[in-house]
C-alpha positions in Angstrom: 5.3 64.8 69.9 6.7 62.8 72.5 4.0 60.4 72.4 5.2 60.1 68.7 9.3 59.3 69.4 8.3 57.1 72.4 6.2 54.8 69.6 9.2 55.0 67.9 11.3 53.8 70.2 9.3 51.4 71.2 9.0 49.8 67.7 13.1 50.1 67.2 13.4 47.9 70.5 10.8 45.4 69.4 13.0 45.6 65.5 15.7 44.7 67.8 14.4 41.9 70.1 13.0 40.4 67.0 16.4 40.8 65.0 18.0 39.0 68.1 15.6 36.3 68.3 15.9 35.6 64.3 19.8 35.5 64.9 19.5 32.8 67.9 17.1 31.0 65.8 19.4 31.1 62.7 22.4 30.1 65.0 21.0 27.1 66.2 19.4 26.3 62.6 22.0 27.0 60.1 19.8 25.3 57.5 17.4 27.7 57.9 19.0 30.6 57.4 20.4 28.7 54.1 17.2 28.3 52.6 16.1 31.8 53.7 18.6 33.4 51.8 18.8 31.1 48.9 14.8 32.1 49.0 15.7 35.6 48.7 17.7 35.2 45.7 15.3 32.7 44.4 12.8 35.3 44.6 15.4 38.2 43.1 15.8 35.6 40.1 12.3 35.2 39.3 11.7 39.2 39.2 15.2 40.1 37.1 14.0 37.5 34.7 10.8 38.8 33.9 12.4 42.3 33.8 15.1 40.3 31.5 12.3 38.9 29.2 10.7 42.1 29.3 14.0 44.0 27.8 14.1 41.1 25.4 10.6 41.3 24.1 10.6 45.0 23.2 14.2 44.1 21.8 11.8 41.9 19.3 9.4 44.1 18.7 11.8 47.1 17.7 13.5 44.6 15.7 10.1 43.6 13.9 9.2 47.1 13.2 13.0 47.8 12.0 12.6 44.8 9.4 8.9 46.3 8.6 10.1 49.8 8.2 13.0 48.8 6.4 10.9 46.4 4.0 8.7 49.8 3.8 11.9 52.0 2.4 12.9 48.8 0.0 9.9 49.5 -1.9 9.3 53.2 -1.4 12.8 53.2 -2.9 11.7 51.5 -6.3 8.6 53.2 -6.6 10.4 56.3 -6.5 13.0 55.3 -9.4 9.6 53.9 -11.1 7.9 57.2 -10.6 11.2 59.2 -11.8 11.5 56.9 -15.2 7.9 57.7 -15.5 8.1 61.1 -15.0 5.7 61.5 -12.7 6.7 64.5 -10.6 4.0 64.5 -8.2 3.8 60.6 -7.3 8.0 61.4 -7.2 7.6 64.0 -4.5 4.7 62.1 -2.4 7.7 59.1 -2.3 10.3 61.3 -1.4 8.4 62.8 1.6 7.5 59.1 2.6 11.4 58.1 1.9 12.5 60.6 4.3 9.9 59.6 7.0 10.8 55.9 6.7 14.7 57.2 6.8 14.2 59.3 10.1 12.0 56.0 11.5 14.6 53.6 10.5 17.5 55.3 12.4 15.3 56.2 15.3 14.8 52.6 15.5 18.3 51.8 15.1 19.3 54.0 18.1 16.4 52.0 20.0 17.7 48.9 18.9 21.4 49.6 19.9 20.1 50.8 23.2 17.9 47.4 23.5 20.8 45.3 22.6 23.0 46.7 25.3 19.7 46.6 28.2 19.2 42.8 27.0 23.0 41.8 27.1 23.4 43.1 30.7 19.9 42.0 32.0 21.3 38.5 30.7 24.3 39.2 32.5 23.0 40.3 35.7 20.7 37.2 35.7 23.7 34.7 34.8 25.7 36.2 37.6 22.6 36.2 40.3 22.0 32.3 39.0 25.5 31.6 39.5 25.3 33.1 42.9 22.5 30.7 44.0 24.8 28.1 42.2 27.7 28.7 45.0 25.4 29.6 47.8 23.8 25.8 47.3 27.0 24.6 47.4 28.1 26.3 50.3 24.8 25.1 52.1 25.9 21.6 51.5 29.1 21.9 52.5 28.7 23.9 55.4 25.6 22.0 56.9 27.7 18.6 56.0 31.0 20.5 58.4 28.4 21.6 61.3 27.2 17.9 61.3 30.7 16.6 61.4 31.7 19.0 64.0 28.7 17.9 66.3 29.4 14.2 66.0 32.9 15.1 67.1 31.4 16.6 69.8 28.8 14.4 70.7 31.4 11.7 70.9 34.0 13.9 73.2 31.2 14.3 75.1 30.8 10.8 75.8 34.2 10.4 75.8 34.3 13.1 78.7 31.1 11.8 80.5 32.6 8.5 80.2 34.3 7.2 83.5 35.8 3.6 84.5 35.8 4.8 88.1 33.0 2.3 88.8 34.1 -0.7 87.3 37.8 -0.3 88.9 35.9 -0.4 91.8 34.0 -3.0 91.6 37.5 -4.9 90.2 39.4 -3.0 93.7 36.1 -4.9 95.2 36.8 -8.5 93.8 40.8 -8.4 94.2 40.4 -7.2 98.0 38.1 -10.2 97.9 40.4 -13.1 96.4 43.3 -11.6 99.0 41.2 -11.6 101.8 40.5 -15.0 101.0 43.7 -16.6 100.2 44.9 -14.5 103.7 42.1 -16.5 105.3 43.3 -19.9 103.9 46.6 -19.0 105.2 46.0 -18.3 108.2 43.4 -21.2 108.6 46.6 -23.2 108.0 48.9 -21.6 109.9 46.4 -22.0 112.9 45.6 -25.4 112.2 49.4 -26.3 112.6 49.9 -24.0 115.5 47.0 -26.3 117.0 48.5 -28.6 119.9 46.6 -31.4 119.1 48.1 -30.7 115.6 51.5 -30.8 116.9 51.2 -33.7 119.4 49.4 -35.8 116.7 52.6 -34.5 114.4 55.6 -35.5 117.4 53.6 -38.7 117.7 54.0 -39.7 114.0 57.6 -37.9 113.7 58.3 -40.7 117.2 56.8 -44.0 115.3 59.7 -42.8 112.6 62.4 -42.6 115.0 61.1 -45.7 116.5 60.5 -48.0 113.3 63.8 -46.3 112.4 65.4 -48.0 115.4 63.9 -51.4 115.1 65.1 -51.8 111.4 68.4 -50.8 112.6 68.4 -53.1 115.2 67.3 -55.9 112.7 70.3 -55.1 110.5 72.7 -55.6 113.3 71.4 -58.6 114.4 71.4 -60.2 110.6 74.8 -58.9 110.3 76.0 -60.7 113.6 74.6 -63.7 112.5 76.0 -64.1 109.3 79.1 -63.2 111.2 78.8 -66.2 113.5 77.8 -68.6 110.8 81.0 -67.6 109.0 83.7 -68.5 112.0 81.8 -72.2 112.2 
């Protein structure tokens, strides 16, 4: 007996892992639990639509033996009125006998018909409705699948969007600027060196003294062309 419940335990855990499993699967792979359950319904179609077209055929076949029976009675009927004008009692009460057995038949068949009637309009219905079913489950497939692929290329570009950093081109940018600074600083103070240089500044004094001197000469020129046309004037 225990043996027996530990089986069965056993086999409700593996149920279990199994359901699990399906459930990740389907999870990841909407699609496929789409098409498994428009399957299912697929498959529930096919089976109420034989039952349908079962209900529908016997439907025609009471409906054929109604119009036979009924055909039956038509001419039992005139016989009977035949056999009366006639006076022929005991063809008369054969008919009647065969009249009331066709009359019993006929509304038998009338009940059956009713009854098949009713079975065929709501095996028609119950198939419309599953059909319709399928109809908006399709749809919702499409729609659905076409929203989970929107929302993963949403999130496939956030991700790169997220994963996406500029640290290492500002650095190598931080690099280059710190570069052209350093440089230009360089030239600078090459420069300022170079005319911190003595020989720089002697070389400078010496050309800033030919300018004084040259400066002095013309001015001495001037004087002296100004006292000679001075002297030239008083003669």
């Amino acid at each position: 007996m225990s043996s027996v419940n530990l089986m069965a335990r056993l086999a409700n855990l593996w149920r279990g892992f199994v359901s699990l499993w399906v459930s990740d699967i389907e999870k990841n792979h909407p699609e496929i639990a789409y098409e498994n359950a428009i399957r299912g319904m697929v498959d529930k179609y096919t089976k109420l639509r034989s039952a349908t077209a079962a209900i529908v055929r016997r439907r025609e076949e009471i409906d054929a033996r109604l119009t036979s029976d009924q055909r039956a009675l038509d001419q039992v009927n005139r016989d009977l009125e035949a056999a009366l004008a006639t006076q022929q009692d005991d063809i008369a009460l054969i008919l009647i006998q065969k009249k009331e057995a066709l009359d019993a038949a006929i509304a038998e068949l009338n009940q059956d018909m009713q009854q098949a009637n009713g079975d065929a309009e709501e095996a028609k219905s119950a198939l419309l409705s599953v059909k319709s079913e399928i109809d908006k489950l399709k749809a919702e497939r499409d729609r659905m699948l076409a929203q989970m692929k929107s929302a993963q290329a949403r999130l496939a570009i956030q991700g790169q969007l997220d994963g996406l950093s500029v640290d290492a081109e500002v650095q190598a940018l931080d690099k280059v600027r710190d570069h052209i600074k350093n440089t230009v600083s360089e030239a600078k103070l090459a420069r300022e060196l170079h005319e911190s240089d003595l020989d720089v500044r002697l070389k400078k004094l010496q050309s800033q003294s030919g300018n004084i001197t040259a400066q002095a000469k013309l001015d001495e020129l001037k004087r002296q062309r100004a006292a000679q046309a001075s002297t030239q004037r008083q003669m």
